[in-house]
DRENPA-3360 file (N, C-alpha, C; in nm, 2 decimals, always signed):
BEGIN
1 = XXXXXXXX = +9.59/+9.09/-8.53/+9.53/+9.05/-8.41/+9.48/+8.91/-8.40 ~ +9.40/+8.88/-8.54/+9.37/+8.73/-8.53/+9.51/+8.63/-8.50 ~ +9.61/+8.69/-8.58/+9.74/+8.57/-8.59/+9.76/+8.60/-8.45 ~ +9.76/+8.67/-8.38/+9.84/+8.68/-8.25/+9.75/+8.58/-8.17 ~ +9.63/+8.60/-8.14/+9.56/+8.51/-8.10/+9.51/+8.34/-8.14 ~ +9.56/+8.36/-8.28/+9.62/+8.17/-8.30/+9.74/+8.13/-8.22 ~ +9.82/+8.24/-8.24/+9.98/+8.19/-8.20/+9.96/+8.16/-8.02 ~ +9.86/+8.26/-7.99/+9.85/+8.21/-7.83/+9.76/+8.07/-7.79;
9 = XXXXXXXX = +9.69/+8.07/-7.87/+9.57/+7.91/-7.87/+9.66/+7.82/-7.87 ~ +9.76/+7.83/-7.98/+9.82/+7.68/-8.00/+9.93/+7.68/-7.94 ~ +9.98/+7.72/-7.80/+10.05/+7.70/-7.71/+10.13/+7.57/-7.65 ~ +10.19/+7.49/-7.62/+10.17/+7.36/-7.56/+10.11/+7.34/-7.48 ~ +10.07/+7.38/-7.38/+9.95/+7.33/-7.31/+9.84/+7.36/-7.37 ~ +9.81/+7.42/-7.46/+9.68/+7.42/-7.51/+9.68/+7.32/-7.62 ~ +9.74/+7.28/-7.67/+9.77/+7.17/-7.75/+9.72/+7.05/-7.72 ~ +9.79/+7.01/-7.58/+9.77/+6.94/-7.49/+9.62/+6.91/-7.46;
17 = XXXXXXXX = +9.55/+7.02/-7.42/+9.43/+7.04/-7.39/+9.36/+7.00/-7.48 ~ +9.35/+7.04/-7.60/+9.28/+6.96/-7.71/+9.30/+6.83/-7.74 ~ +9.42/+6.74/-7.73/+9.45/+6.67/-7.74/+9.33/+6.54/-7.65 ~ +9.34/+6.59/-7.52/+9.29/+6.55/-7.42/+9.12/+6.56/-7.44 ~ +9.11/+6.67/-7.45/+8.94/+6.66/-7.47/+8.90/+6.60/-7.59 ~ +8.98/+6.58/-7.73/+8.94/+6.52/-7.86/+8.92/+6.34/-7.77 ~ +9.02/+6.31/-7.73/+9.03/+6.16/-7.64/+8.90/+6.13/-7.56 ~ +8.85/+6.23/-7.48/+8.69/+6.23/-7.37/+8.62/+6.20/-7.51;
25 = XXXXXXXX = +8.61/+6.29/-7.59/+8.51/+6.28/-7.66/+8.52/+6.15/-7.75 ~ +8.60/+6.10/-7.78/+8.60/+5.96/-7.82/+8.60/+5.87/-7.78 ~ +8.60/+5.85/-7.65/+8.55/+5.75/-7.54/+8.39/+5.76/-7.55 ~ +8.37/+5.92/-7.54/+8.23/+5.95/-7.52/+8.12/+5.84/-7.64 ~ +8.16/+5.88/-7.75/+8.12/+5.86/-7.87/+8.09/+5.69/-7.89 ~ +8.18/+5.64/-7.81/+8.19/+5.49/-7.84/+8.11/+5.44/-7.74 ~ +8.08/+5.48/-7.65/+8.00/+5.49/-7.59/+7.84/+5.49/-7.66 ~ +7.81/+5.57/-7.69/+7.71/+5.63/-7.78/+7.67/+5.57/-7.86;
33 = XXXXXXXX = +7.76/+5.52/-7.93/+7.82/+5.46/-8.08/+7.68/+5.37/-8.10 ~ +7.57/+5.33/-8.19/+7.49/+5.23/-8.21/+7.37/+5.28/-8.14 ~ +7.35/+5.40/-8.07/+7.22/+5.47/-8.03/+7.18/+5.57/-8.04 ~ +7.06/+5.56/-7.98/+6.98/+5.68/-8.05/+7.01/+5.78/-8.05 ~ +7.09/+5.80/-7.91/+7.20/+5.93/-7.85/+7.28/+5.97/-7.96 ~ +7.34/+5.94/-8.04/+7.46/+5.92/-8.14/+7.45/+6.05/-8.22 ~ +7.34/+6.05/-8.28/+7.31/+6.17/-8.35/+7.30/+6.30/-8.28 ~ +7.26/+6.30/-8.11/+7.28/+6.39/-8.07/+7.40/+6.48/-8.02;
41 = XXXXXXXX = +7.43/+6.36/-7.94/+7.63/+6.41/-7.92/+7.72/+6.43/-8.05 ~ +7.66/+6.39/-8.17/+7.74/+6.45/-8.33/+7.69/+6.59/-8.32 ~ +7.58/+6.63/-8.33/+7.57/+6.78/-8.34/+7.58/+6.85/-8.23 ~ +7.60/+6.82/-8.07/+7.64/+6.88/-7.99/+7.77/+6.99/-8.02 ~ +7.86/+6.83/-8.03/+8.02/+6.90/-8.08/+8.05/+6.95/-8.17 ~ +7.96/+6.97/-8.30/+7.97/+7.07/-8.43/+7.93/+7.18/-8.34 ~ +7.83/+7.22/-8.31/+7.82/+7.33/-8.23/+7.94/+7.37/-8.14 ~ +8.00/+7.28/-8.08/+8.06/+7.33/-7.96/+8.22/+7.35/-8.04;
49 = XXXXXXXX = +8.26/+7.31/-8.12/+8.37/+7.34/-8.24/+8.34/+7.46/-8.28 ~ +8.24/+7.48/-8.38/+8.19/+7.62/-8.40/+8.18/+7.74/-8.33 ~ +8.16/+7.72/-8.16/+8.15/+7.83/-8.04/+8.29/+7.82/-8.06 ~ +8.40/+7.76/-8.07/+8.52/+7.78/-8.04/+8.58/+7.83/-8.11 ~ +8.56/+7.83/-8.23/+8.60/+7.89/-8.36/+8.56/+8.06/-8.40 ~ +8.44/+8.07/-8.31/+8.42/+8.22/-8.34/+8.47/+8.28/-8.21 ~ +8.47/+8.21/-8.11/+8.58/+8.26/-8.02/+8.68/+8.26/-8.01 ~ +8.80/+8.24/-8.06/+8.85/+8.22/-8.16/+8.89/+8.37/-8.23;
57 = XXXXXXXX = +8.79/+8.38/-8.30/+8.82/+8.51/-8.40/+8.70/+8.63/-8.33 ~ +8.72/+8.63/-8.22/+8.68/+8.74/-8.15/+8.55/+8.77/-8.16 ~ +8.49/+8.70/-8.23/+8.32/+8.75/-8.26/+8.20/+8.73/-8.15 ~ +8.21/+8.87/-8.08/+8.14/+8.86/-7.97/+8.03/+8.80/-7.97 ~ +7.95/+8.86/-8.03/+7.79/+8.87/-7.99/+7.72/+8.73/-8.07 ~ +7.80/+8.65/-8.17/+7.79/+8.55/-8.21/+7.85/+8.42/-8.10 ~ +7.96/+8.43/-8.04/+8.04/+8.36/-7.92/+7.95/+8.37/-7.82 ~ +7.86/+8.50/-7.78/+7.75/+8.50/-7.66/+7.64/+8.40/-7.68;
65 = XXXXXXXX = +7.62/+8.43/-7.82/+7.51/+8.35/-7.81/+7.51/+8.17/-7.81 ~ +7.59/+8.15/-7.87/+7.63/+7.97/-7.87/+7.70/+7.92/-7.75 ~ +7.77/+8.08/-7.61/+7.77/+8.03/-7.50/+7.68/+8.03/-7.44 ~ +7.58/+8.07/-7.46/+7.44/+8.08/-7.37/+7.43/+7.93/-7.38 ~ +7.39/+7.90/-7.53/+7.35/+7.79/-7.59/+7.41/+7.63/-7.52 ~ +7.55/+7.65/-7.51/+7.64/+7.55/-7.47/+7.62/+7.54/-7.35 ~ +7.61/+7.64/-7.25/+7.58/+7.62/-7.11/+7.48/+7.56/-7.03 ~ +7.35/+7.58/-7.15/+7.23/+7.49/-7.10/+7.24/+7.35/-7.17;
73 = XXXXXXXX = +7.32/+7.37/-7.23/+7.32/+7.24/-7.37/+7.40/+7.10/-7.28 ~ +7.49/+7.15/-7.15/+7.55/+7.05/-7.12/+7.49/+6.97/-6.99 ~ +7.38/+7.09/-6.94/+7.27/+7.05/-6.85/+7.16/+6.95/-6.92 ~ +7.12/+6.98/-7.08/+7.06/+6.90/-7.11/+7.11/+6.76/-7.14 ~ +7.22/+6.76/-7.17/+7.31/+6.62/-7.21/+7.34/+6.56/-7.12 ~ +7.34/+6.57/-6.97/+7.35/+6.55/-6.84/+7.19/+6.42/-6.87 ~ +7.10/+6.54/-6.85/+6.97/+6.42/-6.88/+6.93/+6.36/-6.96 ~ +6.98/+6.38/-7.08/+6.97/+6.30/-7.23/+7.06/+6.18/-7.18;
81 = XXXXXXXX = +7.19/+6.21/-7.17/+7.29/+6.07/-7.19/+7.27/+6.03/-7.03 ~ +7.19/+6.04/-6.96/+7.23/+5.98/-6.83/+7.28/+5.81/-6.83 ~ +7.19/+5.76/-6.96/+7.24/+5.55/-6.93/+7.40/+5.58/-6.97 ~ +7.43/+5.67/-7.06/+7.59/+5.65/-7.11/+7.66/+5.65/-6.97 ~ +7.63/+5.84/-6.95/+7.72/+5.85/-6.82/+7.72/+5.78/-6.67 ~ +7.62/+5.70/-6.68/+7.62/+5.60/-6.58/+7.70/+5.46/-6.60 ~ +7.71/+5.45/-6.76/+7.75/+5.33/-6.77/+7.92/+5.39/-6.75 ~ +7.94/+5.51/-6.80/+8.13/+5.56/-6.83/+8.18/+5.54/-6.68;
89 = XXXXXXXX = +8.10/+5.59/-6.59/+8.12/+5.58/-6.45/+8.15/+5.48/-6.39 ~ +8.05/+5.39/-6.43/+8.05/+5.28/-6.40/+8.20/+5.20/-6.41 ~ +8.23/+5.21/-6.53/+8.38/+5.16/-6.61/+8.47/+5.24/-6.52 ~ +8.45/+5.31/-6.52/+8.57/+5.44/-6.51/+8.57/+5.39/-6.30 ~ +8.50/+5.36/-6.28/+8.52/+5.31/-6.14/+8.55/+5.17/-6.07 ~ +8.50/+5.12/-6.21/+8.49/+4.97/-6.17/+8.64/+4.90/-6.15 ~ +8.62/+4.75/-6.06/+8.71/+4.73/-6.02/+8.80/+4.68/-6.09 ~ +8.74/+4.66/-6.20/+8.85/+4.62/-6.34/+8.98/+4.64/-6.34;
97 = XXXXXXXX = +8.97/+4.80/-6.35/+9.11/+4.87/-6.37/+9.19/+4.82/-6.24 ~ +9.17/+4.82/-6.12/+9.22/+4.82/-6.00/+9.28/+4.66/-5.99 ~ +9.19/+4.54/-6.02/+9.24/+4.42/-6.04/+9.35/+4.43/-6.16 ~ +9.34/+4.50/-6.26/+9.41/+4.48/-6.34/+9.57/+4.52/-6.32 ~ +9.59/+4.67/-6.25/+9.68/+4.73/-6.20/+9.76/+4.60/-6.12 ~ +9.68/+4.56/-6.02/+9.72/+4.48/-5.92/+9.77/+4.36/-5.96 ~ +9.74/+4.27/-6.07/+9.76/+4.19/-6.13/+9.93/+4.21/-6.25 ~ +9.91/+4.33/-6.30/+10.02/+4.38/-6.37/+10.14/+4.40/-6.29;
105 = XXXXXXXX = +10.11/+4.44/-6.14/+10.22/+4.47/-6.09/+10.28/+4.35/-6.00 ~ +10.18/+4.26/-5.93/+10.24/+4.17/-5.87/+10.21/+4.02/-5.94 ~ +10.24/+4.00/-6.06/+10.19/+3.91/-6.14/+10.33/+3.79/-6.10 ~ +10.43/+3.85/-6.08/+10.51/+3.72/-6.04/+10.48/+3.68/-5.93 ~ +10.50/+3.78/-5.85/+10.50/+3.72/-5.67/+10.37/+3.63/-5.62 ~ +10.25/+3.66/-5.67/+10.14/+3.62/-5.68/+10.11/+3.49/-5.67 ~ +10.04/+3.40/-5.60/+10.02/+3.24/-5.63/+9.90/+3.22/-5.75 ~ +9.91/+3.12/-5.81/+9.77/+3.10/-5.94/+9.66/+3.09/-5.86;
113 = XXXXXXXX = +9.57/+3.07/-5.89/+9.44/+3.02/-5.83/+9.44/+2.89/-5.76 ~ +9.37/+2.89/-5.68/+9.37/+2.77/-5.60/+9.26/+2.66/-5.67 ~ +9.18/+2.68/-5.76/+9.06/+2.62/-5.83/+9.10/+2.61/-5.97 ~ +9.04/+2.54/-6.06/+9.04/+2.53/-6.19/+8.89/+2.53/-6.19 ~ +8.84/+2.61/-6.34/+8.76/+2.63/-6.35/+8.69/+2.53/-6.46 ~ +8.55/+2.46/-6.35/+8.49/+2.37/-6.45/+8.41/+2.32/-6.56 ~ +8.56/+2.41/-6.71/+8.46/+2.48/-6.78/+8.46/+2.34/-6.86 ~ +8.46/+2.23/-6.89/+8.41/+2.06/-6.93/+8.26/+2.07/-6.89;
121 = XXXXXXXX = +8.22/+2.08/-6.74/+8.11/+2.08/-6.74/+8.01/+2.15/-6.81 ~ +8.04/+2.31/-6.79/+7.97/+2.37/-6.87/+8.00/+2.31/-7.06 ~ +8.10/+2.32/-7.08/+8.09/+2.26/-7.18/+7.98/+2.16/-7.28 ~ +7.96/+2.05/-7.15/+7.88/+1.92/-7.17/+7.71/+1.96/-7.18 ~ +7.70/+2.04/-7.11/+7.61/+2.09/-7.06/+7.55/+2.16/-7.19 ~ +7.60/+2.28/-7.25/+7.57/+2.33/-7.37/+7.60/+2.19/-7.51 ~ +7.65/+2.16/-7.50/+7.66/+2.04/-7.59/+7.52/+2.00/-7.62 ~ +7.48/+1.95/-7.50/+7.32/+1.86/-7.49/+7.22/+1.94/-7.54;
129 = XXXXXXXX = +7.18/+2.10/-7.43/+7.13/+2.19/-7.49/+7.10/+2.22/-7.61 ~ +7.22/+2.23/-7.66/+7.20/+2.29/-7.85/+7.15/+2.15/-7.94 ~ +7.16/+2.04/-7.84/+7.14/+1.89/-7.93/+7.00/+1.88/-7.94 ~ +6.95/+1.95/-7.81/+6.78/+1.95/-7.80/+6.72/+2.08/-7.79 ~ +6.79/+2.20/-7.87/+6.72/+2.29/-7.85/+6.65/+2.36/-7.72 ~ +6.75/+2.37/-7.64/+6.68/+2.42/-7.51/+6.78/+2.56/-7.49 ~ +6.71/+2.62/-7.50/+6.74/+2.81/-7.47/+6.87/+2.77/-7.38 ~ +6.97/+2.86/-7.35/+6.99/+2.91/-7.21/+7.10/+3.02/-7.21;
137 = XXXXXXXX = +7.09/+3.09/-7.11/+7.16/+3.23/-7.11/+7.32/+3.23/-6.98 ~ +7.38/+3.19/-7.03/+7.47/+3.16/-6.84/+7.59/+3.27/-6.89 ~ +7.61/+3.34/-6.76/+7.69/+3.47/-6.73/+7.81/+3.43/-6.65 ~ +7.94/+3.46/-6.70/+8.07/+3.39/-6.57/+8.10/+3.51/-6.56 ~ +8.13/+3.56/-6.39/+8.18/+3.64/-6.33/+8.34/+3.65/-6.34 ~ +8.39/+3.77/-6.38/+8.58/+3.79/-6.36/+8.55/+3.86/-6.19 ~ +8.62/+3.98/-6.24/+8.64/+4.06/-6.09/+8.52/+4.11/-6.04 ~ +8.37/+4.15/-6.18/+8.26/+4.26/-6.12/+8.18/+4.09/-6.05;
145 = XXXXXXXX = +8.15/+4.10/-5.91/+8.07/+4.02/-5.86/+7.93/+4.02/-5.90 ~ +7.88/+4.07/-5.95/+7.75/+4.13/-5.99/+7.61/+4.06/-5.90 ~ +7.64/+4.13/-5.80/+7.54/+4.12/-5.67/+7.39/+4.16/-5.69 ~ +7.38/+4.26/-5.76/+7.31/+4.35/-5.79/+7.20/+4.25/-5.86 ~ +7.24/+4.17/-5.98/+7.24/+4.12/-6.05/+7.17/+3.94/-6.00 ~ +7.28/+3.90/-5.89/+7.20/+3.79/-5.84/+7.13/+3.82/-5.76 ~ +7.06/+3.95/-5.70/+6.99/+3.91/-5.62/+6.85/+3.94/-5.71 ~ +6.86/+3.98/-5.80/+6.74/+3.98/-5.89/+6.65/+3.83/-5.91;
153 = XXXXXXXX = +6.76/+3.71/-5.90/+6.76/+3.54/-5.95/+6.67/+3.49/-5.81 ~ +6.74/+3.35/-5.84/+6.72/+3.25/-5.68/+6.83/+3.17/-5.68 ~ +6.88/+3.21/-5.54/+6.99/+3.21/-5.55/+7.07/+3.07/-5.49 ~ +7.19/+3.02/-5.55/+7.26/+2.87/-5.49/+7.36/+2.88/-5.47 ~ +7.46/+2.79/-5.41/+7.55/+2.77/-5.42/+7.64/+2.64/-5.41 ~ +7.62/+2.58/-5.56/+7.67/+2.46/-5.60/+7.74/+2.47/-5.71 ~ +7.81/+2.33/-5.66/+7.93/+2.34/-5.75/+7.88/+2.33/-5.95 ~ +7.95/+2.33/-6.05/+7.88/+2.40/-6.15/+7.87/+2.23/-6.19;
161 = XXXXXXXX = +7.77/+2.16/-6.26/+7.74/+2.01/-6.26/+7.67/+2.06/-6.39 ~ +7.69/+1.96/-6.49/+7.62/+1.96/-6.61/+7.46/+1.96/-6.61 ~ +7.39/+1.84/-6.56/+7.30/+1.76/-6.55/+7.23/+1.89/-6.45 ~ +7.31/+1.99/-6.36/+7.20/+2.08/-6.29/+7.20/+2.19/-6.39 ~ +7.26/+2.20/-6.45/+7.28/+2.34/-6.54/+7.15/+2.31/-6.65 ~ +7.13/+2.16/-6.68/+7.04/+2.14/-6.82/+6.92/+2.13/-6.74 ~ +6.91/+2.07/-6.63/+6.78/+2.09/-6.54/+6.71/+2.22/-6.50 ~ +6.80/+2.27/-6.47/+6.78/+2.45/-6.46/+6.73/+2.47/-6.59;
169 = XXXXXXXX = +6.77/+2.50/-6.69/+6.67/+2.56/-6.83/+6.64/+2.44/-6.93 ~ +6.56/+2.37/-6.83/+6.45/+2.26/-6.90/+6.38/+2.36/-6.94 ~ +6.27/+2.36/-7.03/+6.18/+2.41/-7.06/+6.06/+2.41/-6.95 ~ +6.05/+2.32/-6.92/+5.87/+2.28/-6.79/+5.95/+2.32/-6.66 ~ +6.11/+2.36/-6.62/+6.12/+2.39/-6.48/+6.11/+2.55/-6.45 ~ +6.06/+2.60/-6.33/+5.99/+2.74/-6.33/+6.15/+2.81/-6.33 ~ +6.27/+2.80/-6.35/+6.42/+2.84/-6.30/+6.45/+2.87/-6.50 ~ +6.42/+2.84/-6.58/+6.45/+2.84/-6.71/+6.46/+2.97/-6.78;
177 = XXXXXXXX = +6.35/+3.07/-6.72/+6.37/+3.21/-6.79/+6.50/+3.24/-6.69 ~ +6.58/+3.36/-6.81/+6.59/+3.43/-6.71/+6.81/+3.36/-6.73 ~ +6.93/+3.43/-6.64/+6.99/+3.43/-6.67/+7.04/+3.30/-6.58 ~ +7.18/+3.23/-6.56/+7.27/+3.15/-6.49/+7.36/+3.23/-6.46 ~ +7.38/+3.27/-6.32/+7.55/+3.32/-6.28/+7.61/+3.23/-6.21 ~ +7.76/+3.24/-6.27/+7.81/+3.15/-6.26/+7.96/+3.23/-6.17 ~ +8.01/+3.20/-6.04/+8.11/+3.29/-5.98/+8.23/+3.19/-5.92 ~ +8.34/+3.23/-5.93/+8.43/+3.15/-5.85/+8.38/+3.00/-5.86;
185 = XXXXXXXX = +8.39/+2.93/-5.99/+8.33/+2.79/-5.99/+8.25/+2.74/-5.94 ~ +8.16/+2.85/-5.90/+8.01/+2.81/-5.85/+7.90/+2.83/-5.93 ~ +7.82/+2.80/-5.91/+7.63/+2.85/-5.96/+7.58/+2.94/-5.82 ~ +7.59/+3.07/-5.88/+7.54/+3.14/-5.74/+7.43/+3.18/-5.75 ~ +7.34/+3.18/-5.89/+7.22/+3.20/-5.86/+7.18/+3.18/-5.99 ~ +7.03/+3.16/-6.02/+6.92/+3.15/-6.14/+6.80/+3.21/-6.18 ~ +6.75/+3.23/-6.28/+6.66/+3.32/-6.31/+6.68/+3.46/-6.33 ~ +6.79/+3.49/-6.34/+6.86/+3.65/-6.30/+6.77/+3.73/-6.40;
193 = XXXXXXXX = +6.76/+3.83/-6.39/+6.73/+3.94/-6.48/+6.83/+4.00/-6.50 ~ +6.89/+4.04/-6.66/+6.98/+4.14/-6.69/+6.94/+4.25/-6.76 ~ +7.03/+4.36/-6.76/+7.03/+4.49/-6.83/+7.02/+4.46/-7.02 ~ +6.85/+4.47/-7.05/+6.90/+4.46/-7.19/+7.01/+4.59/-7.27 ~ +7.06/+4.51/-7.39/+7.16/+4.65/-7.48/+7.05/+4.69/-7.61 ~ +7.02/+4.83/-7.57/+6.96/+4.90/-7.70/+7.07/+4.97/-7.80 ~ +7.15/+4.89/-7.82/+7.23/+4.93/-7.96/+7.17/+4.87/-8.08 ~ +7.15/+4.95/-8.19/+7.07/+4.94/-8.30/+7.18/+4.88/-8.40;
201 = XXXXXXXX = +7.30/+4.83/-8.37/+7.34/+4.75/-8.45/+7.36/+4.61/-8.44 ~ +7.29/+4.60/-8.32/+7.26/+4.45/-8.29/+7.16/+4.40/-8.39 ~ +7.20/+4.29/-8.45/+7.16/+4.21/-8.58/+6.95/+4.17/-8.52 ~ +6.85/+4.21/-8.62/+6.75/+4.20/-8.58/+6.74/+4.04/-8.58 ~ +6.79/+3.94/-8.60/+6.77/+3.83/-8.56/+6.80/+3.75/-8.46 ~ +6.85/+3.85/-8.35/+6.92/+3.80/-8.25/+6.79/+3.81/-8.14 ~ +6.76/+3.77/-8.06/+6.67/+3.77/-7.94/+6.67/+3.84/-7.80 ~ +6.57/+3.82/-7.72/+6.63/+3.90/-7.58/+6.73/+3.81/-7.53;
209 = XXXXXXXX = +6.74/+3.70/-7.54/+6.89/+3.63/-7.45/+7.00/+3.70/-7.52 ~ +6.99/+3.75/-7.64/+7.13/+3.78/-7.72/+7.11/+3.93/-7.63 ~ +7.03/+4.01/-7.66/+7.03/+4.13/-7.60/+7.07/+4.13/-7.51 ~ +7.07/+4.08/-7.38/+7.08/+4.04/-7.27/+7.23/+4.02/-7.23 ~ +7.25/+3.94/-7.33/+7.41/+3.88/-7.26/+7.54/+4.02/-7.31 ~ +7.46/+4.09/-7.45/+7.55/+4.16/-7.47/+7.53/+4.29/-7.33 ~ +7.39/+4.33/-7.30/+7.36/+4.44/-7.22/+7.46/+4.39/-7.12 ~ +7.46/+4.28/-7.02/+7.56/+4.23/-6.88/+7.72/+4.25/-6.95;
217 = XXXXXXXX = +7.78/+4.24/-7.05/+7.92/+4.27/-7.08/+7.94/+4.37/-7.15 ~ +7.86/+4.43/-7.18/+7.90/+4.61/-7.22/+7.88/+4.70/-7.04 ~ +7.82/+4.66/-6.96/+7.80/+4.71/-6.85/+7.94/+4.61/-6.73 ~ +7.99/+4.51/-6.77/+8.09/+4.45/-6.62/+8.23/+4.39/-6.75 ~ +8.27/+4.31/-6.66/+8.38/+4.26/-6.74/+8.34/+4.10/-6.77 ~ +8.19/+4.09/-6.69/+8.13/+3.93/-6.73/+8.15/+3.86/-6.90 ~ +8.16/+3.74/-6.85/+8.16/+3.68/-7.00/+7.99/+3.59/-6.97 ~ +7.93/+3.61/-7.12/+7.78/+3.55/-7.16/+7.83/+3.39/-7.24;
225 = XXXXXXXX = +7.73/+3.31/-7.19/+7.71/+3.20/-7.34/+7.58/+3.21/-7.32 ~ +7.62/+3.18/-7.47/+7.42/+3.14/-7.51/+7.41/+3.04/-7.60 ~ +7.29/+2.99/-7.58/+7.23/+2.84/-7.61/+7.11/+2.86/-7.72 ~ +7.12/+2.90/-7.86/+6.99/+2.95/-7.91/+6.89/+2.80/-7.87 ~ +6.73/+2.91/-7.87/+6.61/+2.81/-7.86/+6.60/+2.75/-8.04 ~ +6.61/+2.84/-8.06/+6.55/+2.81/-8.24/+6.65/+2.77/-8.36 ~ +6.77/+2.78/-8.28/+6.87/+2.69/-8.42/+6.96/+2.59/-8.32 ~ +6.98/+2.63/-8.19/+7.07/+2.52/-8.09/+7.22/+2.59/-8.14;
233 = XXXXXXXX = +7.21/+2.71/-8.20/+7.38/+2.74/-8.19/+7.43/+2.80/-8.04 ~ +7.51/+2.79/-8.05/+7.63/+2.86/-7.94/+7.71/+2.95/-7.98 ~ +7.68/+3.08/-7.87/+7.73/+3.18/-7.88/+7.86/+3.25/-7.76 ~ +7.96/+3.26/-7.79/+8.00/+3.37/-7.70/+8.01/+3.54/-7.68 ~ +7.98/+3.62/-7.57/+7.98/+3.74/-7.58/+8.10/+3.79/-7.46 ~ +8.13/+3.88/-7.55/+8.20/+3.97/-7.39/+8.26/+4.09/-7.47 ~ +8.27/+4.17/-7.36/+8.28/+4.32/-7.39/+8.18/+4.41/-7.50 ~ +8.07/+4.35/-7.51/+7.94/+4.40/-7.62/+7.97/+4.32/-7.74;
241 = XXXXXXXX = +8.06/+4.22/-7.75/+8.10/+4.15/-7.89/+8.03/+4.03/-7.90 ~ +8.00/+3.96/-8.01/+7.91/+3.86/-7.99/+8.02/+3.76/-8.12 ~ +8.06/+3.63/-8.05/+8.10/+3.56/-8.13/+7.99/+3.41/-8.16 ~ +7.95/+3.41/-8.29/+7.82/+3.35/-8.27/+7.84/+3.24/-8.41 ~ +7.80/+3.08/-8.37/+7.79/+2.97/-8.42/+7.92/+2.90/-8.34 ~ +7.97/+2.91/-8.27/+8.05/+2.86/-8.19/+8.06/+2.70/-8.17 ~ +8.20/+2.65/-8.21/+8.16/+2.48/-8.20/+8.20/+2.47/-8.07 ~ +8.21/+2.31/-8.04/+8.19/+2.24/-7.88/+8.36/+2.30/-7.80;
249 = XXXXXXXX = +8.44/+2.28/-7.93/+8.59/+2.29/-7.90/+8.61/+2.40/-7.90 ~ +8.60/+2.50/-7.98/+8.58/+2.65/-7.93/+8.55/+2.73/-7.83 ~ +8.45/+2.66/-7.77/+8.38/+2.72/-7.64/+8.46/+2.65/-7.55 ~ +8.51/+2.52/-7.55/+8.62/+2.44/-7.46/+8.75/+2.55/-7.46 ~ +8.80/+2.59/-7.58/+8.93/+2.64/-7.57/+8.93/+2.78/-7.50 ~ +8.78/+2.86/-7.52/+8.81/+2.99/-7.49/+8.80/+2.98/-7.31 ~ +8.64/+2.95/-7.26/+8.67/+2.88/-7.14/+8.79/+2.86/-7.10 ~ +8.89/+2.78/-7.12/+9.04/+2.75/-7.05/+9.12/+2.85/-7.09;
257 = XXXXXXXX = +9.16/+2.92/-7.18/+9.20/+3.02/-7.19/+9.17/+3.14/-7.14 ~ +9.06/+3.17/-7.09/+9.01/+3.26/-7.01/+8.99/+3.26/-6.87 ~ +8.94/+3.13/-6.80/+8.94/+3.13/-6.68/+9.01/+3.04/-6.63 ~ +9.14/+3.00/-6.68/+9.19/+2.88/-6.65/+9.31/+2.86/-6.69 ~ +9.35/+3.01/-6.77/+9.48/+3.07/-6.76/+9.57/+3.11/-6.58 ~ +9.73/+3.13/-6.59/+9.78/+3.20/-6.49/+9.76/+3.30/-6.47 ~ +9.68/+3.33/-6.36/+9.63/+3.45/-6.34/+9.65/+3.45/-6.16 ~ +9.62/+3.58/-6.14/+9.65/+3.61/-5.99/+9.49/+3.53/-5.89;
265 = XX = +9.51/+3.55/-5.80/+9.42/+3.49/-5.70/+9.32/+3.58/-5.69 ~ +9.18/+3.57/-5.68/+9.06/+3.67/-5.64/+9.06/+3.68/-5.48;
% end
């Protein structure tokens, strides 16, 4: 009876099905991955392995009980992981994929951009900064606009200028806390507030600007620089990755390679 009921489990579509849900769950997980949540979603799915295993081998009243268990267990994970599943959502809706699609399919017919992006200036700009130790946090927008985001700041709309970017996070001007977004080769706004990242494997020597730039690119497809206050290095971040001690030409090369590649039109 038990073989009969392996031989029906491992079906191709049921195969399939595991297949599929092993995949959720390891999106899930990476998600997770570096929080506090981590430890929970590990023993969720030992449990929920185990409910399937004695169901499985027919054992009723043991299978009742771990479905009782699982059924309220995914209402609690609902409220436990809500930053996750807000952030999965978030991805999983965001316009990313849809530029991306769009871009993959009409990548020939497509004209380049009409602008080149003025990343010299910023360049110059952090140059000086790290020469005199002056903090700063600046965010460049791909496809997520992050509206949400500027309207937290004060908001502008000028072209991106070295000499306004180091004036912005002087230390004595009231515009210095706080983030730079930077959109379509503009400065669209300052002082921003961003989403810090509580992943606990962020290096304890890193600060709230580091926190910061990684929370805005584990949450959009934004790229961070950062300007440390206390050693003047330069950092880049994107996708929760932190590339950090960065020289003047490095930040030049990635800049142009990133927003200053052939790419479709926004």
């Amino acid at each position: 009876m038990i073989l009969a009921s392996i031989n029906t489990f491992y079906g191709i579509r049921d195969i399939l099905d595991i297949c599929l849900v092993v995949i959720l769950f390891f999106f899930i997980y990476k998600l997770v991955k570096g929080t506090a949540a981590r430890s929970i979603f590990v023993g969720f799915i030992v449990i929920y392995i185990f409910w399937k295993i004695v169901s499985l081998l027919n054992m009723k009243y043991l299978s009742e009980l771990l479905g009782g268990f699982i059924s309220v267990g995914f209402i609690a994970m609902i409220i436990i992981f809500q930053p996750e599943i807000r952030r999965f959502l978030n991805i999983l809706g965001s316009k990313i994929l849809t530029k991306r699609i769009y871009k993959w399919l009409l990548r020939k017919s497509t004209p380049n951009n009409t602008f080149k992006f003025n990343s010299t200036a910023l360049v110059q700009a952090c140059g000086h900064m790290s020469h005199s130790f002056c903090g700063a946090l600046i965010v460049i927008c791909r496809y997520d606009k992050l509206e949400n985001i500027i309207t937290t700041g004060e908001a502008f709309d000028s072209q991106i200028n070295a000499q306004l970017i180091e004036t912005i996070f002087f230390k004595n001007t009231p515009l210095h806390d706080g983030a730079l977004i930077i959109d379509d080769n503009k400065i669209k706004a300052a002082r921003c507030i961003l989403p810090v990242s509580h992943s606990k494997e962020i290096p304890v020597n890193f600060g709230l600007r580091h926190r910061s730039a990684i929370g805005v690119t584990e949450d959009t497809d934004a790229v961070a620089v950062i300007v440390s206050e206390q050693t003047g290095s330069i950092a880049i971040v994107e996708k929760g990755s932190i590339e950090a001690n960065v020289s003047l030409i490095r930040l030049q090369e990635y800049l142009d390679s990133t927003f200053n590649s052939v790419s479709v039109s926004k």
